[in-house]
N, C-alpha and C positions, 0 to 999 in steps of 0.2 A: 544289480543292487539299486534301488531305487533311491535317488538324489533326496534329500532335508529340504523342505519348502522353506522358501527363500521370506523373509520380513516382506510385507508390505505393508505401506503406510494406510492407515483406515482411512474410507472414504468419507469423506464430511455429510455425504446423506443417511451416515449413521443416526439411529435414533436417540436422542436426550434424554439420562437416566435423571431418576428425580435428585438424586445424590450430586447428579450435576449439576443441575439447574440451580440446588442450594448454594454450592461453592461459588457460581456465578454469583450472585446474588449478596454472599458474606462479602465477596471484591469487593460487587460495587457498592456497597454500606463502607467497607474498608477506603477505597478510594473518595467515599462522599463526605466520611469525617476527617479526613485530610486536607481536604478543599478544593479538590478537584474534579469535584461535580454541586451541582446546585442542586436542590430538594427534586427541585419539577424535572431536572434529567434523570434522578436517582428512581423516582416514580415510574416516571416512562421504563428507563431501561429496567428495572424491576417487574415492569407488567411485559415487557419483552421478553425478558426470561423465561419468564414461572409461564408463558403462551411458548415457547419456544419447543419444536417438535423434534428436528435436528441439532447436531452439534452446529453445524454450519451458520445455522442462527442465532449463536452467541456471539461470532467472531466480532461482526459490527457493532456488540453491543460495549465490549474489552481493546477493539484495536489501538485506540486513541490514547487507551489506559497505562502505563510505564510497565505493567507488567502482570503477565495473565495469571490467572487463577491455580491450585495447582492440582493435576490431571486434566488440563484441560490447553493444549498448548495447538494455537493460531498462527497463521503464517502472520508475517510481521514483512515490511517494506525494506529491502536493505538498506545496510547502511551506505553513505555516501564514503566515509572515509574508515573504511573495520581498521582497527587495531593491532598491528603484530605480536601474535603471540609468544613472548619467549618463551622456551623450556623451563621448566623449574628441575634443580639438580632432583634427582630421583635415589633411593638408596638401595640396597640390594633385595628387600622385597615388596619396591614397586610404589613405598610410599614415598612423597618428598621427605628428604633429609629433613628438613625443618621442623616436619610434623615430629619424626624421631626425638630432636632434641628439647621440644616442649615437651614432651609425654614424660621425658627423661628427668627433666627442670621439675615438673609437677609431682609426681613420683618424690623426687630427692626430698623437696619439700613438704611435701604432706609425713613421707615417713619419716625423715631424718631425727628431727627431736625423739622421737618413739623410739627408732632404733638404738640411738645414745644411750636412752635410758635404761633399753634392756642391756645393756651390754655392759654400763657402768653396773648395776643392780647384779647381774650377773656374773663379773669379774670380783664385787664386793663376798657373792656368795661362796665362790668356789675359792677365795681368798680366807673366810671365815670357817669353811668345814676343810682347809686343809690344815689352820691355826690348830683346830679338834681335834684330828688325826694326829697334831704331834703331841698332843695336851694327854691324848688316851695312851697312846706309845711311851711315852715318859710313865705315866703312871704304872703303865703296865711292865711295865723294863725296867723301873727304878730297882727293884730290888737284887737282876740278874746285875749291871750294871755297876751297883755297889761289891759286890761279890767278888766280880773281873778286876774294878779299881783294889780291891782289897790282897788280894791274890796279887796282882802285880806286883802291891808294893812288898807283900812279902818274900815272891821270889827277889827281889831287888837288893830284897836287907840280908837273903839267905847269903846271896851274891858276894856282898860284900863284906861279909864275917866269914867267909870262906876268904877272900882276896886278903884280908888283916890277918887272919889266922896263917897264912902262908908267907905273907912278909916278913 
């Protein structure tokens, strides 16, 4: 079975697509109205670019720059003193915790008012067609209702001129 060819990193005497060249170019305009290039450098490294054949001939024009272009990433000098990375706590699918409970926060508060309101608006509805339901059932049973009440009281009276009459 034949081995997956392994990453390797492209050679810097790759050739300069013109899409590159531009993005160099938007930097160093980006970098030039920040102030941290003067006109006459902006010129230069601009006519350096837009003549640049390889990638490799961008690097000196961005090294200096606080940070490269992007699709276009130059080795850089180390640092003297790198930074210990901590871990950030991670959740159970790989995103930080943290990210989970902003999404959650944002979420709560974009729907939360909306949700209230269906649910107040909803609980008013199904509170008002069950008021109906007994409004129709009354109407509609009133009359068996009085019939049952009537009937009762007469077995009741039968009841008790039977219980007199026996005294």
């Amino acid at each position: 079975m034949p081995s997956a060819r392994r990453w390797q990193p492209e050679p810097p005497d790759i050739r300069a697509s013109d899409a590159e060249r531009e993005r160099v170019v938007a930097f160093l305009r980006d970098n030039a109205a920040e102030g941290r290039l003067t006109a006459d450098e902006l010129d230069e490294r601009v006519g350096r670019a837009y003549a640049a054949v390889t990638r490799a001939q961008f690097a000196p024009l961005v090294r200096d720059l606080p940070r490269s272009p992007a699709g276009t990433s130059f080795p850089r000098p180390p640092r003297r003193h790198a930074a210990v990375a901590r871990p950030r706590p991670v959740g159970a699918l790989g995103r930080p915790v943290g990210f989970v409970f902003i999404a959650l926060a944002a979420l709560a508060a974009l729907r939360l008012p909306g949700l209230i309101l269906v649910l107040v608006w909803t609980g008013f509805a199904v509170s008002l067609a069950l008021v109906a339901v007994v409004a129709v059932l009354a109407l509609a049973l009133s009359p068996v209702i009085a019939l049952v009440v009537l009937a009762v009281v007469a077995v009741r009276r039968r009841a008790m001129r039977s219980w007199a009459a026996d005294a």
